[in-house]
C-alpha positions as CSV (number, residue, x, y, z in Angstrom):
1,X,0.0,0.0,0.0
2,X,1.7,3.5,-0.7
3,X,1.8,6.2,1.6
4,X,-1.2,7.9,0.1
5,X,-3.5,5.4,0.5
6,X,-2.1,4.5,4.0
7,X,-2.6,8.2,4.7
8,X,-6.0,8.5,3.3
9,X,-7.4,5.1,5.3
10,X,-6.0,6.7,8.3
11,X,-7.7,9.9,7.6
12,X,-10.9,7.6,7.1
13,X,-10.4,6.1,10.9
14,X,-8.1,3.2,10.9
15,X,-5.9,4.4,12.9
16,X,-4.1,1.1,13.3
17,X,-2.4,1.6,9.9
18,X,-0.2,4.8,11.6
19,X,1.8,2.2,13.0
20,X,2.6,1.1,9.4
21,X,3.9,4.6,8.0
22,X,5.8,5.2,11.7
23,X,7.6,1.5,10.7
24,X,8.5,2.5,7.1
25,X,9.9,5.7,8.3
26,X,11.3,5.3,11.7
27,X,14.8,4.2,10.6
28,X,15.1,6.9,9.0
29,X,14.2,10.0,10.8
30,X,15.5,8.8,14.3
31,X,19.0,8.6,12.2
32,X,18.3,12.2,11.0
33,X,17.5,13.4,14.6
34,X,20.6,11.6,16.2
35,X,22.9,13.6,13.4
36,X,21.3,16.6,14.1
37,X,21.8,16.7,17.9
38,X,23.8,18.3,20.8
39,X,23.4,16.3,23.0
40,X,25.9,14.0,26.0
41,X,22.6,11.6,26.3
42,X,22.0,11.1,22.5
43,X,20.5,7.9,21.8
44,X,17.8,8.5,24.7
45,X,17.2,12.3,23.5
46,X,17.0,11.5,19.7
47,X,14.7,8.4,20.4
48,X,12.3,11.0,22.7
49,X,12.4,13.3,20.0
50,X,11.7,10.3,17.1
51,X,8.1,9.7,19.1
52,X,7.4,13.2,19.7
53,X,8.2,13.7,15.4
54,X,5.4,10.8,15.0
55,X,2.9,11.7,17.6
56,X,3.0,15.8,16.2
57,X,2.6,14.5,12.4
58,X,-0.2,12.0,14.1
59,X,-1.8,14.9,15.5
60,X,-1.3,16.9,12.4
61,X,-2.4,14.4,9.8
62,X,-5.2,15.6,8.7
63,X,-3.9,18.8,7.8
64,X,-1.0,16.6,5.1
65,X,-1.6,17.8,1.5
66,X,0.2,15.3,-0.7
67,X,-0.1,18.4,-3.6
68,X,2.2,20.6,-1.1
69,X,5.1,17.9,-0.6
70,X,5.5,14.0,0.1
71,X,4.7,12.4,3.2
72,X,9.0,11.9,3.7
73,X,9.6,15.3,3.4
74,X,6.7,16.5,5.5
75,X,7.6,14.3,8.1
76,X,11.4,15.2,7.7
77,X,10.4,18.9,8.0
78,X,8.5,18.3,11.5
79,X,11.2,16.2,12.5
80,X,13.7,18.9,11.4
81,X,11.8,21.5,13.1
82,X,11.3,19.2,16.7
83,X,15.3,19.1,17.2
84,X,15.5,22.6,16.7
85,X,12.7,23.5,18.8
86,X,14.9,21.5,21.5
87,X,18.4,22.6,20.7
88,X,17.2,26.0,21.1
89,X,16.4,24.6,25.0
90,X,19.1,23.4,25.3
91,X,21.8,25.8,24.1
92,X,24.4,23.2,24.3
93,X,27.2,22.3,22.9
94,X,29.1,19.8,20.1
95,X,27.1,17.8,17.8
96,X,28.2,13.9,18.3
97,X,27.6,12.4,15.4
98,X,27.6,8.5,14.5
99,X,30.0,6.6,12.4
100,X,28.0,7.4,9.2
101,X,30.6,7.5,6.4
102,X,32.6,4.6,7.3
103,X,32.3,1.1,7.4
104,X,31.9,-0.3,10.8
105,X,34.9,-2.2,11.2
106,X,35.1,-4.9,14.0
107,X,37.7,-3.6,17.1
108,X,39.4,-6.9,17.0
109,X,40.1,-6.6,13.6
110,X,42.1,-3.5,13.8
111,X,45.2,-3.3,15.6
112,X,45.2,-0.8,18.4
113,X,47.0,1.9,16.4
114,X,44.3,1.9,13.6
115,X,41.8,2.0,15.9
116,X,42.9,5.3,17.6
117,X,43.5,6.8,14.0
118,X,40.1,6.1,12.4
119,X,38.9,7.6,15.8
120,X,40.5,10.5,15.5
121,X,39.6,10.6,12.0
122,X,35.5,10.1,13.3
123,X,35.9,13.0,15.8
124,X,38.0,15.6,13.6
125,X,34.4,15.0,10.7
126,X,32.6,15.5,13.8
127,X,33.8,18.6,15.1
128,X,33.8,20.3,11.4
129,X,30.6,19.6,10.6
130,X,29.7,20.8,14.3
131,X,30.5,23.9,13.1
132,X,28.7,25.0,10.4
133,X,25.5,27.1,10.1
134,X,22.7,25.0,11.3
135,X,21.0,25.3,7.2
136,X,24.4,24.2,6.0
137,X,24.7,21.6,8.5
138,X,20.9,20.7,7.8
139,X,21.3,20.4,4.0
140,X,24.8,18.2,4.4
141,X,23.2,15.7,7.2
142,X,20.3,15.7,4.6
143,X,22.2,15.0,1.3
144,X,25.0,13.1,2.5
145,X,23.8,11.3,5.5
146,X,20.1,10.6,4.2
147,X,20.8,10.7,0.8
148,X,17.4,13.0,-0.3
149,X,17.8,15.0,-3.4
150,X,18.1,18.5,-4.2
151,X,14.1,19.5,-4.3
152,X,13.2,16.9,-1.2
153,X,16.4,19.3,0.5
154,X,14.6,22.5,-0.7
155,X,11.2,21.3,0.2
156,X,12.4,20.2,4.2
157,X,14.6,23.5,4.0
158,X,12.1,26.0,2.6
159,X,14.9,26.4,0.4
160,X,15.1,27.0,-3.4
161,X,17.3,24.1,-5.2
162,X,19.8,26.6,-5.9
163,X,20.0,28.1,-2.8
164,X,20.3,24.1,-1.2
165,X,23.0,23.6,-3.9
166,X,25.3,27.0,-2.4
167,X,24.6,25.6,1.2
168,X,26.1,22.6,0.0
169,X,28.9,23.8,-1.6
170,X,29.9,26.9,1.0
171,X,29.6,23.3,4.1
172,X,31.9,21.1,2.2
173,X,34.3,23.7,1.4
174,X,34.1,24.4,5.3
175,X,34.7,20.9,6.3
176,X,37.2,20.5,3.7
177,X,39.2,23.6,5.1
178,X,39.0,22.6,8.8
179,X,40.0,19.1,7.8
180,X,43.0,19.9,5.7
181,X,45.3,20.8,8.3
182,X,44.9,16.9,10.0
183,X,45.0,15.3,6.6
184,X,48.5,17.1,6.0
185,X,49.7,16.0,9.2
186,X,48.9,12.6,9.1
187,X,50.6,12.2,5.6
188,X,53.8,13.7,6.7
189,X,54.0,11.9,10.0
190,X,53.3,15.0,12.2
191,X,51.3,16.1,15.1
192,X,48.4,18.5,14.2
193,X,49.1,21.8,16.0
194,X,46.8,20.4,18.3
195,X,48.2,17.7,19.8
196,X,51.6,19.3,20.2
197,X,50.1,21.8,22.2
198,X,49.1,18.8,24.3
């Protein structure tokens, strides 16, 4: 059954079938609320905020026009606008973000140097992309992370496609920048600045 008619029988009273959509989209948008957080108690926080994403576009779903966007980007939109809403609490700090990138790699198949590096690696990604504007940081979690195109991007960002394609250039040449300094280290054999300081 697609979305729309899942929608539309839902909208009729069988409200059993919400549990369908929340199962075809869950995955996704509680990964898009961990990347977007700043928070020490992640997994709890960004599950919290997955239900609260469901129950609002519950609450809301009889106001869902299929001719103003898809259900995804609707959903992504709420779900974009509920970690915002609580980062703006919050007023914390970094943004931790998962692994997403790289290919998990078992710890006893690494020796205990390459473990450190690829951690170090993992944290340096995390702390660039901690860093950007939240829209540039939105559209790159998005795009890279989610792997939505340009209009579903422009649609969750109230963006035009243009406009999502600049953000995306202007974050990437910002993570490139702030990485660059580790990446020449690490082929020469030096510390980073940082780490000598230590």
């Amino acid at each position: 059954m697609t979305d729309s008619l899942l929608i539309q029988e839902i909208k009729n009273g069988d409200v059993e079938l919400y549990s369908e959509l929340m199962r075809r989209y869950q995955r996704k948008i509680l990964a898009f609320i961990y990347h977007m957080l700043k928070s020490s108690n992640l997994e709890i926080m960004a599950e919290d905020l997955c239900s609260e994403t469901f129950y609002k576009a519950y609450k809301s779903l009889h106001s869902f026009r299929e001719v103003d966007a898809s259900f995804s980007t609707w959903l992504y939109t709420i779900a974009r606008n509920t970690v915002l809403s609580e980062l703006r609490k919050q007023k914390s700090g970094s943004i931790p973000l998962e692994e997403s990138g790289y290919t998990p790699v078992a710890p006893n198949s690494m020796v205990p140097e390459q473990a450190v590096l690829r951690g170090e690696r993992v944290q340096m990604v995390r702390e660039a992309i901690d860093q950007l504007p939240e829209k540039q940081r939105s559209a790159l979690i998005l795009r890279e992370y989610d792997q939505l195109d340009y209009q579903e991007i422009a649609d969750i960002l109230c963006q035009s496609v243009s406009s999502v394609k600049s953000l995306l250039f202007r974050a990437r040449a910002s993570v490139k920048t702030r990485l660059e300094p580790y990446y020449y280290d690490s082929v020469y054999n030096q510390p980073s600045e940082g780490m000598k300081r230590k």
